[in-house]
LUMMARFI-806428 format. One line per 3 residues: their letters; for each residue y, x, z of C-alpha. Coordinates in steps of 0.001 Angstrom, whole numbers. Layout:
N
A	Y X Z; ...
This chain:
548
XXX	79994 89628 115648; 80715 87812 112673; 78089 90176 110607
XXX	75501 90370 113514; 75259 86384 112911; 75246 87027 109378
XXX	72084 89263 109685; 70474 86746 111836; 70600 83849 109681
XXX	69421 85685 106319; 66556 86710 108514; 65729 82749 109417
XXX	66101 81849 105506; 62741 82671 105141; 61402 80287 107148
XXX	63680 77474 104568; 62199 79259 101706; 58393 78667 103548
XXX	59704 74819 103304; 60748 74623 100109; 57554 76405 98510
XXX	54998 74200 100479; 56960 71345 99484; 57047 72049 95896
XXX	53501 73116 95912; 52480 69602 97649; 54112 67791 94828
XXX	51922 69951 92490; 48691 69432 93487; 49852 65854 93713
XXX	49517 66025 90234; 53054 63890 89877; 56253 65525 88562
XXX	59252 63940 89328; 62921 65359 88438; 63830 66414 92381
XXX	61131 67614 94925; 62475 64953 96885; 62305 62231 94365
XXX	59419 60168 96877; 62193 59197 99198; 65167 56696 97849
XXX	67271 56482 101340; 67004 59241 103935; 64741 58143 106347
XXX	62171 58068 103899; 63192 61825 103192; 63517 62833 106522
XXX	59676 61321 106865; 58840 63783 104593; 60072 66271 106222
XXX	58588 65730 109260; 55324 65505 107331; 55848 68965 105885
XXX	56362 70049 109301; 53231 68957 110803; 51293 70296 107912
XXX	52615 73897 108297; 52316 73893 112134; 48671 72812 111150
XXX	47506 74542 108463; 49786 77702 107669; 47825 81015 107823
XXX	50064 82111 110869; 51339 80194 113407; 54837 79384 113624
XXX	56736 77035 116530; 58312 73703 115392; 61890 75377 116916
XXX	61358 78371 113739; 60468 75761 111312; 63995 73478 112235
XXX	66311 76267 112432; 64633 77738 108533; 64929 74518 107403
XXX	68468 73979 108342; 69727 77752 107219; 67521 77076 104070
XXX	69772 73692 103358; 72880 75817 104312; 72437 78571 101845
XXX	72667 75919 99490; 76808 75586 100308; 79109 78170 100685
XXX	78710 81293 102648; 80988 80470 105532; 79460 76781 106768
XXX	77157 77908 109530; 74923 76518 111769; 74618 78353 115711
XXX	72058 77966 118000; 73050 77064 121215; 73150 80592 122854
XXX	74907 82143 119373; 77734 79264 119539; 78167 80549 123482
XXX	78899 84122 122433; 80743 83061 119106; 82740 80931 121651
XXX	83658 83892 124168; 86262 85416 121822; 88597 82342 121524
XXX	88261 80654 124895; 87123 83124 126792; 84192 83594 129689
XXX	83605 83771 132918; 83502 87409 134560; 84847 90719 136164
XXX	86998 92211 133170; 84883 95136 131866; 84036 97260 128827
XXX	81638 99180 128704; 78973 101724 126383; 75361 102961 127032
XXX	75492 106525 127935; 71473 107659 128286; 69905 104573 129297
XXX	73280 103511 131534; 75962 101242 131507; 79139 102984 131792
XXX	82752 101878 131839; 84761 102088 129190; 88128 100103 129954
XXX	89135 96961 131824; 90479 93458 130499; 93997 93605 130908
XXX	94778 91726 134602; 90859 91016 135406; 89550 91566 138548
XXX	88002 94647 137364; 90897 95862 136896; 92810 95292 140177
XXX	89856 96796 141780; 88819 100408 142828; 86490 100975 139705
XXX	87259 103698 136997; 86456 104393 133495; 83945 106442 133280
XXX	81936 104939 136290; 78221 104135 135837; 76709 101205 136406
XXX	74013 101608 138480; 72911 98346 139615; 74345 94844 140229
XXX	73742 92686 142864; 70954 95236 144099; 69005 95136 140781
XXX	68763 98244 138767; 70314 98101 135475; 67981 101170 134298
XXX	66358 99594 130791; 68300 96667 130951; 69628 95368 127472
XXX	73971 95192 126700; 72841 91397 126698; 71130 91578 129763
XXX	74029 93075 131270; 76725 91355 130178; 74279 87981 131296
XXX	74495 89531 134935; 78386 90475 134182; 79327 86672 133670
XXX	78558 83636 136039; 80585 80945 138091; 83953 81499 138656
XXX	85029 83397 141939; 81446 84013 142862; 81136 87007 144209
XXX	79119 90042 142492; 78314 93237 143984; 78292 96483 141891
XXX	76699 99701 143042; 78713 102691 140647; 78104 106247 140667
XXX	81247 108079 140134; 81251 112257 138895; 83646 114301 140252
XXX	83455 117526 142506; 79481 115435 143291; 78452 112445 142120
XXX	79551 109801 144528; 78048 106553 145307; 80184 103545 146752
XXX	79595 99687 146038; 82186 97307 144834; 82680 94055 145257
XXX	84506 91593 143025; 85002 87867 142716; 84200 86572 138935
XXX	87275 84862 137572; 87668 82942 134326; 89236 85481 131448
XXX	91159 85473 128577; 90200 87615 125563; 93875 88881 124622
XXX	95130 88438 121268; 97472 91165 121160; 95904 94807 121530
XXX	98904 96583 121552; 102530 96010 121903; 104581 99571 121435
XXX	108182 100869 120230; 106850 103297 116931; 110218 104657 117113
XXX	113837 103824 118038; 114606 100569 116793; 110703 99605 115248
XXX	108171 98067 117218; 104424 97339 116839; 102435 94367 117708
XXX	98471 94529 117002; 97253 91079 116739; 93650 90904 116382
XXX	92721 87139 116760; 94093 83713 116981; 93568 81855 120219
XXX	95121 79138 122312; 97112 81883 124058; 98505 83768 120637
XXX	101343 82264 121043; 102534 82826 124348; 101462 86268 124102
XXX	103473 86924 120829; 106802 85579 122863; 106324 87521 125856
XXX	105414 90516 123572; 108383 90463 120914; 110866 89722 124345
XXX	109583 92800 125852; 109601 94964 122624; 113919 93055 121516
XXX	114294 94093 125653; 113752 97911 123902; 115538 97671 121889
XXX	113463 96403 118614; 115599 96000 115391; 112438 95553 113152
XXX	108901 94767 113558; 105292 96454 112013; 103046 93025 112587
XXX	99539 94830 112392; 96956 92110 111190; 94181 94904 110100
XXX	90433 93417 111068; 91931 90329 112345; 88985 88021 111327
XXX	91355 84892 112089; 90906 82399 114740; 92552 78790 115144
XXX	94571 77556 112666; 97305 76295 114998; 98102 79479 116486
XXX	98034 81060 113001; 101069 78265 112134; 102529 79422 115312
XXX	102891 83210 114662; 104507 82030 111369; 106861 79570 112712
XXX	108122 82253 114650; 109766 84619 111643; 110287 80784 109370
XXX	113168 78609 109499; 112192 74908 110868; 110916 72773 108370
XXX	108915 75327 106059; 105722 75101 104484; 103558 77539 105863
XXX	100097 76443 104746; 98584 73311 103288; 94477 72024 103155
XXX	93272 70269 100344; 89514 68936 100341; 86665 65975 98749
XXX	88220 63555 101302; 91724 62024 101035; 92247 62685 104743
XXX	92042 66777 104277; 95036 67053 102748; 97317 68213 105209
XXX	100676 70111 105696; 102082 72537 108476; 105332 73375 109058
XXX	107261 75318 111032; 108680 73276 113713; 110917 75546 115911
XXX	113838 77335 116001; 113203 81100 117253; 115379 84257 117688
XXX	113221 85919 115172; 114413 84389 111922; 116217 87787 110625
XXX	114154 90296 111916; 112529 92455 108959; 108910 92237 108966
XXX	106581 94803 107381; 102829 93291 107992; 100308 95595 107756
XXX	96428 94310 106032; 93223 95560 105278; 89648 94251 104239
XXX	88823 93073 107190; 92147 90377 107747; 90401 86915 106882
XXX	91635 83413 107507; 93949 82897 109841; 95479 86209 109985
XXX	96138 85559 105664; 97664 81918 105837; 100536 84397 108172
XXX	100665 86824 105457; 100408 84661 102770; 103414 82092 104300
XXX	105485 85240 105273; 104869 87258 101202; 105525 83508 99516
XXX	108858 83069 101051; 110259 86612 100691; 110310 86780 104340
XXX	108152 89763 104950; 106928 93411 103287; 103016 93066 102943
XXX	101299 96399 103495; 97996 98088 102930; 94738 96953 101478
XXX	93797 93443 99992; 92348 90758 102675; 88889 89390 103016
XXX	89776 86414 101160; 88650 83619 103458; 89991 80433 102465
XXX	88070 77721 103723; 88489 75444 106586; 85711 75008 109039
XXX	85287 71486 110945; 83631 72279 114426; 80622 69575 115389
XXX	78771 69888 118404; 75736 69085 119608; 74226 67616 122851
XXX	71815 70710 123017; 75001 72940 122860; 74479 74299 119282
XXX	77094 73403 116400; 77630 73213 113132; 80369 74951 111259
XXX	80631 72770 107757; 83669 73922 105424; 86004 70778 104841
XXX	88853 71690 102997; 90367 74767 101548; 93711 76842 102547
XXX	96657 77056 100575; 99915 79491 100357; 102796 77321 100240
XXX	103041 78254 96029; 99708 76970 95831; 97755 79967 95965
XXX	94113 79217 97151; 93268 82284 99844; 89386 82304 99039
XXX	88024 84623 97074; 84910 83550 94352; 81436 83368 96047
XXX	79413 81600 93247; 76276 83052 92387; 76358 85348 95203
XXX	73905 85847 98115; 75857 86547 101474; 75677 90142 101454
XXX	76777 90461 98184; 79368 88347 99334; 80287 89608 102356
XXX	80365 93410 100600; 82388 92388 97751; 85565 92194 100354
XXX	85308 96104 99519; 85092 96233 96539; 89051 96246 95311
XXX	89428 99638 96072; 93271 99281 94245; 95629 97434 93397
XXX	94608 97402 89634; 90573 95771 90857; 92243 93488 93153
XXX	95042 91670 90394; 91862 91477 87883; 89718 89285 90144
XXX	92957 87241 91223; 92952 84024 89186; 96424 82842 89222
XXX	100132 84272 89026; 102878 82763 91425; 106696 84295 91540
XXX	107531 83916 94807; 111728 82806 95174; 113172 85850 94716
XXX	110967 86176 91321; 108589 88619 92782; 105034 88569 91494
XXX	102381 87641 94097; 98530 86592 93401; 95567 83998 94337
XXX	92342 83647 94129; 91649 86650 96089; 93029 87072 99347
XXX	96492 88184 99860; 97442 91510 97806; 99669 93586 99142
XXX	102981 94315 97966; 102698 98724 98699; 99271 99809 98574
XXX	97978 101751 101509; 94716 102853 102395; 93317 105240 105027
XXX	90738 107139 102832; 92172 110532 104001; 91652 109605 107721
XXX	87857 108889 106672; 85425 111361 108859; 82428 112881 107287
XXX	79493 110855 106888; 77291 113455 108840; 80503 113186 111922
XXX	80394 109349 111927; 76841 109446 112310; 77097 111653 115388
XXX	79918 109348 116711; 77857 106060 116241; 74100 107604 117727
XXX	72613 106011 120496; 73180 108469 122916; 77166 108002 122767
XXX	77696 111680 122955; 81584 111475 122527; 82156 109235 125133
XXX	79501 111066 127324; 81166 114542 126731; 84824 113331 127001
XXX	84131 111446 130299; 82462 115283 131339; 85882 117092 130352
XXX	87482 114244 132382; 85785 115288 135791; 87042 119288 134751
XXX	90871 117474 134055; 91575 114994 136627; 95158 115262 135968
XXX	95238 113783 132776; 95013 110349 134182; 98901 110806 135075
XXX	100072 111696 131924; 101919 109115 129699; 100409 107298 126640
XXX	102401 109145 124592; 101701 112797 125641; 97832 112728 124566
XXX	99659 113070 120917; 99941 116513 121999; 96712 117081 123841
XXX	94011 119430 122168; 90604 120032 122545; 90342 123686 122733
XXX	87738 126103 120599; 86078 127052 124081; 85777 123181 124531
XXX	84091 122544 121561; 81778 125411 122023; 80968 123360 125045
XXX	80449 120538 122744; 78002 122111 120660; 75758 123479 124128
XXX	76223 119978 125121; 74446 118487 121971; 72109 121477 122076
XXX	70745 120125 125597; 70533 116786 124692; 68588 116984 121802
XXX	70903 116238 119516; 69916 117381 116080; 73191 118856 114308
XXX	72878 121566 112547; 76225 124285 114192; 77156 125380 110770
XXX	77776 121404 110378; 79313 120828 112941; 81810 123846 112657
XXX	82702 122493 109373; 83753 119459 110117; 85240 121000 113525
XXX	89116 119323 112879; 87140 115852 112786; 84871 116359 115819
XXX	87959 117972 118244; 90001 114578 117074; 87182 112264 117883
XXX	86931 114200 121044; 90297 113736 121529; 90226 110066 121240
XXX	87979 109462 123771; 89767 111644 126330; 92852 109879 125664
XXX	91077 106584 126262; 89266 107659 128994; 92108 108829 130765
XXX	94801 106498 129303; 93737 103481 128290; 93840 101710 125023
XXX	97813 102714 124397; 97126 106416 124999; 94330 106051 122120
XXX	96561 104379 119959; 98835 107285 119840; 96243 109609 119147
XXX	95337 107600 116407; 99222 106850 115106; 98327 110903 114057
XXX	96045 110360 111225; 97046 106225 110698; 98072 106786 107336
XXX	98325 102959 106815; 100521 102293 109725; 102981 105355 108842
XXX	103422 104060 105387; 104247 100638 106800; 106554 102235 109361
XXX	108454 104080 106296; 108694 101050 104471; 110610 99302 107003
XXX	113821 99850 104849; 112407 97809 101855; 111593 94674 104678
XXX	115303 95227 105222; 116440 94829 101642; 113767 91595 100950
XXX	116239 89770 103825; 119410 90908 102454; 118160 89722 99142
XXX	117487 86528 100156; 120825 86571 101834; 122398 87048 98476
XXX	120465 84558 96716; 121908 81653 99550; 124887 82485 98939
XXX	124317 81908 94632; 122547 78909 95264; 125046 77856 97496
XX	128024 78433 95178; 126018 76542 92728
């Protein structure tokens, strides 16, 4: 979501730039040349008067016309560009759906892909109406409250999805199996939750897994409930997975990390222009959790809130930090909203590790793609220490780096689980042929919906399957050449795979299918011993300082 707003806004800056150039080229045929284009005005409702002015004369005289709502919203992304590339300013409807994934929406609980020109389910929202109700995945959509949704948009749809709490909405499904069944369904709306935690599992005897993919107001409770279940297992060490956590609210972020810190330690401080941005969190419980060796796993795409938890856990020896170097988002956004329900994002202050490191990475001279791609860029660990500005030793003397984003401690990266381009092209097409196929060999294997998440480890998708496959593309039009696809076969069957096991399973009987080729997460789960040894080191070290 985060890049599809992205996209937008470059796409409004042009609009600024129309702005800026008619101002500047008033002021030249003025025949004046003062210092600052808006050197006229000396307080700013003189400069807002010329604004307004350079408003009117566009909507009058520009060779194409243009509404005063495209001229505002270029003129405010065109001032915006000016700062740094995370102070934003959302439309009303953009703040809505920005909103959705941290305090939820109003709805019946589904997921769901377009499969030729349909809606079809995909998986529920864990406790959602949807899900307590007779629907399936791999059910199409075909109309809702007695309209068709044939050429209706995903945003149309989910519109129709969402309303008032427990109004009532009416779905008419078609459902494949021996004949294609139609039955309607009808479910009250209910206000939901977008869960923080994707996954809670035990790896193997003793280590458990927790996915965390976002920061909410409900983080917290869900990381209790989820490390109970997991010490109920008989947990003796945990693999936090922060990979593609784009972050979330800073008080839940404090919160995971209060949960593995002893009360009273710094987990992150702010620093900004104003006096009153300087702040410090600490951790301000007392949890069961104190001991328990921590391996947490990164990648590119952990930003924010997800690295002040890594950053407080690596600074104070408390956990093993695994994988690829974080986004490097290190500023703090101050939320003001607006009567017409838009708001404005503006960066305030700046994060800090509790050594001092600063999380954000450099963005001077940088538009925002260049920005936004240069999270990729440190391909190593070698890249990623050379654009890190400043050295720390954390308390047991270990090395640790800022300026960048948090570096791991074992590099880990998951090049060799990387499909072909030519097979992730196939995956992503419109048509969703992997899902469509999968939810076909479904139908022919209704049994599989009984096995455990764990068995579709072992499923395979057989040669006479994939044959299948390739008739199946073959009929839809799919242009791939066979000699491609038989070379990349392993890929395609795995893919395949995937989607069965979701289909069938739900999201924990993918997740084993994917532990397979997870090269990332293995190497965190063997490094569980060294997460071990950082906790009796520290151990040791009390006891010196002690003695001392």
């Amino acid at each position: 979501m985060k890049r599809h707003t992205s996209r937008m806004k470059l796409g409004l800056v042009s609009f600024g730039t129309i702005l800026l150039i008619s101002l500047f080229s008033t002021i030249l045929m003025d025949s004046r040349a003062p210092q600052s284009v808006w050197a006229y005005g000396e307080s700013i409702h003189e400069k807002l008067r010329i604004l307004r002015m350079l408003i009117d004369t566009i909507q009058r005289s520009y060779v194409e016309e243009r509404s005063l709502e495209e001229l505002m919203e270029g003129a405010i992304h065109g001032m915006l560009e000016r700062l740094d590339p995370h102070t934003n300013y959302l439309p009303p409807d953009n703040f809505q759906r920005w909103n959705k994934a941290f305090e939820g929406f109003t709805g019946i609980g589904i997921y769901f892909s377009m499969v030729a020109g349909w809606p079809m389910i995909t998986g529920f929202v864990e406790n959602s109406p949807a899900e307590k109700s007779t629907l399936q995945s791999g059910d199409i959509i075909e109309a809702i409250d007695g309209h068709s949704t044939r050429g209706m948009t995903r945003v149309e749809i989910e519109e129709a999805l969402m309303g008032t709490p427990f109004d009532a909405i009416e779905l008419t499904v078609l459902r494949r199996q021996d004949k294609i069944r139609r039955q309607r369904v009808r479910i009250a709306r209910s206000h939901l939750n977008i869960n923080s935690i994707d996954g809670a599992y035990m790896l193997t005897d003793g280590v458990g897994y927790i996915s965390l993919t976002r920061f909410t107001g409900m983080t917290a409770s869900e990381l209790d409930e989820a490390l109970e279940i997991l010490t109920q297992k008989g947990m003796r060490a945990l693999v936090l997975d922060l990979r593609d956590n784009g972050g979330g609210y800073l008080s839940a972020a404090v919160a995971v990390a209060d949960r593995f810190l002893p009360k009273g330690t710094l987990i992150v401080f702010t620093k900004g222009r104003l006096e009153r941005s300087f702040q410090e969190y600490r951790a301000n419980g007392t949890f069961p959790y104190e001991k328990l060796p921590v391996v947490v796993l990164l990648n590119h795409g952990t930003a924010s809130a997800a690295e002040i938890v890594a950053g407080a856990l690596q600074d104070w020896d408390r956990a093993l930090i695994v994988g690829t170097t974080s986004f490097g988002k290190g500023l703090v956004q101050s939320q003001y909203r607006f009567s017409d329900g838009s708001a404005l994002l503006v960066t305030t202050a700046k994060y800090y590790t509790p050594l001092g490191r600063c999380i954000q990475r450099d963005y001077f001279g940088m538009s925002k793609d260049q920005y936004y791609a240069a999270a990729y860029l440190n391909e190593s660990p070698q890249t990623s220490r050379e654009h890190a500005t400043e050295v720390f030793k954390t308390p047991l003397g270990r090395k640790v780096f800022g300026g960048g984003g948090i570096i791991p401690d074992v590099w880990a990266d998951n090049h060799s689980a990387d499909a072909a381009e030519v097979v992730r092209e196939l995956y992503f097409s419109a048509g969703n042929v992997f899902f469509d196929f999968a939810s076909r060999l479904l139908r022919q294997k209704p049994y599989l919906r009984s096995y455990p998440p764990q068995r579709f480890a072992s499923l395979s998708i057989s040669d006479d399957e994939f044959q299948e496959f390739e008739r199946f593309l073959r009929k839809n039009h799919v242009d791939v050449g066979m000699k491609t696809l038989r070379q990349h076969a392993s890929d395609i069957k795995f893919l395949l795979k995937r989607e069965l096991a979701y289909l069938a399973g739900g999201p924990e009987a993918r997740f084993w299918v994917n532990y397979q080729r997870d090269a990332q997460l293995q190497a965190a789960a063997g490094h569980i011993f060294d997460a071990e040894l950082l906790l009796q080191r520290e151990a040791v070290a009390q006891v010196l300082k002690q003695r001392d």
